[in-house]
C-alpha positions in Angstrom: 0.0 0.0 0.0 1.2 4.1 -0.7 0.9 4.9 2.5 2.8 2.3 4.6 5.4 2.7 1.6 5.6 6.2 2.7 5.6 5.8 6.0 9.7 5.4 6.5 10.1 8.2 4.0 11.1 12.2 5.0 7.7 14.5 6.4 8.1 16.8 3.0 7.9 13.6 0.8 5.4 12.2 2.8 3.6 15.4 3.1 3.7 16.8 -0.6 2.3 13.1 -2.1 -0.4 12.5 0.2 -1.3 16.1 1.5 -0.3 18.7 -1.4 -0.8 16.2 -4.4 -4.3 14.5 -3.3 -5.8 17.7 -2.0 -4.8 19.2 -5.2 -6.5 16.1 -7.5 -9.5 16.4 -4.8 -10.1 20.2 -6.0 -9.9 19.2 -9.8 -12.4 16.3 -9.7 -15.3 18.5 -9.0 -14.7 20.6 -11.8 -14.6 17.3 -14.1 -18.1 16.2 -12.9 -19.7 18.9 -13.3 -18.4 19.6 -16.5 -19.6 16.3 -17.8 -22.8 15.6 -15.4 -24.3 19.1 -15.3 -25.7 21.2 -12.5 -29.3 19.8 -12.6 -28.1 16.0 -12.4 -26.4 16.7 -9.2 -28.6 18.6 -7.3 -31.3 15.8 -7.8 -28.8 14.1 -5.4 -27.9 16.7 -3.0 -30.8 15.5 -0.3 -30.6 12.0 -0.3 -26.6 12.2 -1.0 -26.6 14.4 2.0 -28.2 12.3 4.4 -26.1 9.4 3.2 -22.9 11.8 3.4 -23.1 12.1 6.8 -22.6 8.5 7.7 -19.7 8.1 5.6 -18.1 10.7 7.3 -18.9 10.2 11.1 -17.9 6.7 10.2 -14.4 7.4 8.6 -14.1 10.1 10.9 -13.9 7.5 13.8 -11.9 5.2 12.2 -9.3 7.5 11.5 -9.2 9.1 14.8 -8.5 5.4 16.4 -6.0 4.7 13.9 -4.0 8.2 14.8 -4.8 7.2 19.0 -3.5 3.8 17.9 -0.1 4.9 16.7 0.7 7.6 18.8 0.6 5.1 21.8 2.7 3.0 20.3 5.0 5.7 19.5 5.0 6.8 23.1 5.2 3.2 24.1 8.4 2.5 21.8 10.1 6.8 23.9 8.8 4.8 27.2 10.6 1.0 26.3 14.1 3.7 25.1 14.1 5.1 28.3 13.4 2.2 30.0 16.5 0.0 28.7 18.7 2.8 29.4 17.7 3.4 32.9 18.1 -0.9 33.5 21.1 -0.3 32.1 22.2 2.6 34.1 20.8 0.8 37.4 22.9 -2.2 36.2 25.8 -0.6 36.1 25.6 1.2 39.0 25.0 -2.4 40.8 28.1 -3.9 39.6 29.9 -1.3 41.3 29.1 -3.7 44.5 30.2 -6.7 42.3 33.7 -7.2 43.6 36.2 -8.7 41.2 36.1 -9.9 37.7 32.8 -10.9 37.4 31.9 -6.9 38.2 34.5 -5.7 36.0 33.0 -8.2 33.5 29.6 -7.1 33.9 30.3 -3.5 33.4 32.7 -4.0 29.9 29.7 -5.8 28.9 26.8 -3.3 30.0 29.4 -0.4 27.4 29.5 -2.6 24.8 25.7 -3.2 24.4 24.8 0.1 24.8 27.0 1.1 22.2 26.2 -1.7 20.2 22.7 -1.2 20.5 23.4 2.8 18.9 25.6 1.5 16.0 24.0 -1.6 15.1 20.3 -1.6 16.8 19.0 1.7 15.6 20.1 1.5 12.1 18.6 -2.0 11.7 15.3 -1.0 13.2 14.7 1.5 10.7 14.4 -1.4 7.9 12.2 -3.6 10.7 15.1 -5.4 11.9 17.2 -6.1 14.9 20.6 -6.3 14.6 22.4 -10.3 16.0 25.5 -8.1 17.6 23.3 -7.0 20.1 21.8 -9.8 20.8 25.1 -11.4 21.2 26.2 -8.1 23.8 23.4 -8.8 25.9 24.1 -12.5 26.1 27.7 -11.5 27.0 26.2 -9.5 29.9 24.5 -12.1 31.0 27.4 -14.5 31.0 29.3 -12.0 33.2 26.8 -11.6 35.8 26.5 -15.0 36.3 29.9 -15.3 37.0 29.3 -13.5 40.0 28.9 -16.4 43.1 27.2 -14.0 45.9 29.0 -15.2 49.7 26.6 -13.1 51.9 22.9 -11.7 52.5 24.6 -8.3 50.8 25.3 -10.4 47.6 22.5 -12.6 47.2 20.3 -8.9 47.4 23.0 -7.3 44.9 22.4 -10.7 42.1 18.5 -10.4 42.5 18.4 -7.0 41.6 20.9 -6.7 39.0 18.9 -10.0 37.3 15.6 -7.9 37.7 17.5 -4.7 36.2 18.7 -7.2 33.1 15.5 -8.8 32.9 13.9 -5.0 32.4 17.1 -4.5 29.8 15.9 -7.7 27.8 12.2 -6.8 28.3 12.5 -3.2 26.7 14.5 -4.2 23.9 12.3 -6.8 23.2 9.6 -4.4 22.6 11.8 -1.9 20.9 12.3 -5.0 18.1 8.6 -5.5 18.1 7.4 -2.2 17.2 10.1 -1.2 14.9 8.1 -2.7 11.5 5.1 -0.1 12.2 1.7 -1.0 14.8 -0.5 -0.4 11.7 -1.4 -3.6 9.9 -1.7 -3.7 6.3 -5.5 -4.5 6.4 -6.2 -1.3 8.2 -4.2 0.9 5.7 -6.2 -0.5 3.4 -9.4 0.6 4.7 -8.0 3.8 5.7 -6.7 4.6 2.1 -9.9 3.2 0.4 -12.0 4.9 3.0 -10.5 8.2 2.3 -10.8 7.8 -1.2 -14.4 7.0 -0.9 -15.0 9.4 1.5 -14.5 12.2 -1.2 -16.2 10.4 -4.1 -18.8 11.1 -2.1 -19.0 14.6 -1.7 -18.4 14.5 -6.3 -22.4 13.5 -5.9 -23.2 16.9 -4.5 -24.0 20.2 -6.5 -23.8 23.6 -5.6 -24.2 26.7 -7.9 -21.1 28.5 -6.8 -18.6 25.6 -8.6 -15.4 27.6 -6.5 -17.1 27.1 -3.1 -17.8 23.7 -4.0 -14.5 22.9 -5.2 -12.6 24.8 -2.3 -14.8 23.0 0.1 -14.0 19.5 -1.3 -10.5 20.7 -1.0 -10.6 21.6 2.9 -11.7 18.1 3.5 -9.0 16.6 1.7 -6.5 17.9 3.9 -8.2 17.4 7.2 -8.7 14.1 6.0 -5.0 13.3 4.4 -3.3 15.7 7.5 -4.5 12.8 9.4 -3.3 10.2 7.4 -0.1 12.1 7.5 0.3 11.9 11.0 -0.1 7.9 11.1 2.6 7.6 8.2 5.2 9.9 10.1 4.7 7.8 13.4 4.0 4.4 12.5 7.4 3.0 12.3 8.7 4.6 15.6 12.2 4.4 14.9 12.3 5.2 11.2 11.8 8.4 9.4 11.6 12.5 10.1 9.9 11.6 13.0 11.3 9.0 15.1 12.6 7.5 18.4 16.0 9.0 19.1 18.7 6.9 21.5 19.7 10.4 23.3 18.9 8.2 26.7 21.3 5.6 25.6 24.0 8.3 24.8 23.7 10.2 27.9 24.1 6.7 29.7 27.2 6.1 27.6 28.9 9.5 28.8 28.0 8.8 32.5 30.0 5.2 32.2 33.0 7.1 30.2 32.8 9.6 33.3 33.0 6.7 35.9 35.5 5.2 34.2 37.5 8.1 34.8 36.8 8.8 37.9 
């Protein structure tokens, strides 16, 4: 379908094709009716048409309001599952500062090199629907190092539950992250939302009015209301792909707070 095709693409692409072109072709398609249909044929329609107009609408109009609802939760969902991993990760580090030994200094080599693993190779894949198989392998390896660590006292055995917990929440987030990164609307409902805008504005082509301008301007206004809308869904629906997407700033700043440690 055009519009999940357009959904990874840049706003101004996006934008011009689906708001500037359509509501263009939506202001022309009036003139061509009436110039081949007449005046009188479509005002025999304009009460029945009328009534008839303002199901379609109320009906499209709902579905396209769930459908913008639907994707911007999942675009919040895929900021809240970001800054979720990189708080676990944060945490985690923080807790195998109590992690004497190797297994600590393990732990927190490994925690670095996913989180910079998951900004070079993660990020990039997700914009193509993907994850990437490094990162998978960094978080394995952080894994691995924990449980390294054999916990002697009460003070341990508290430090390995949480830090498991704080991995778990690590493996939980990215987990999602993978899952919403091919887009939360399914092809079925594009579908009906392109066909139902399309239809939507065949509908008003049934109406006549004597001022041909104000009819034609009017079809127009809808157009982009209706494709504005449409807009929105494409630029969110793949949250980590395209103008508007999920950036790993939380990721980054945890990456310059371990550099700092490190120094420290």
């Amino acid at each position: 379908m055009l519009l999940s095709l357009l959904a990874p693409q840049p706003i101004w692409i996006s934008g011009t094709i689906l708001v500037g072109l359509m509501t263009l072709l939506a202001m022309i398609a009036p003139i061509i009716v009436r110039r081949r249909v007449g005046l009188e044929g479509l005002r025999a329609n304009n009460e029945v048409a009328g009534f008839k107009f303002a199901t379609v609408g109320v009906l499209y109009a709902v579905l396209l309001a769930f459908a913008v609802i639907i994707a911007w939760e999942k675009f919040s969902e895929a900021e809240s599952a970001a800054a979720k991993e990189a708080g676990a990760v944060a945490t985690l580090y923080r807790l195998s500062l109590g992690i004497e030994g190797e297994p600590g200094a393990a732990l927190r080599s490994a925690l670095t090199r996913y989180a910079g693993t998951v900004m070079a190779e993660d990020w990039p894949a997700m914009e193509r629907g993907r994850g990437s198989l490094a990162v998978t392998r960094a978080l394995d390896e952080a894994y691995a190092a924990l449980l390294t660590f054999r916990p002697s006292d009460g003070r341990g055995n508290a430090v390995m539950a949480e830090a498991l917990d704080q991995l778990d929440n690590v493996t939980q987030a990215r987990r999602l992250r993978l899952v919403l990164a091919p887009g939360v609307v399914p092809r079925v409902l594009w579908f009906i939302l392109s066909s139902g805008a399309i239809l939507t504005l065949v509908f008003t082509l049934f109406f006549g009015t004597q001022n041909l301008r104000a009819q034609s301007l009017m079809t127009g206004i809808l157009a982009f209301l209706i494709f504005s809308g449409l807009l929105v869904i494409t630029a969110i629906d793949r949250p980590f792909a395209g103008a508007v997407k999920v950036e790993p700033h939380a990721l980054a700043t945890v990456l310059d707070d371990f550099a700092g440690a490190e120094r420290r």
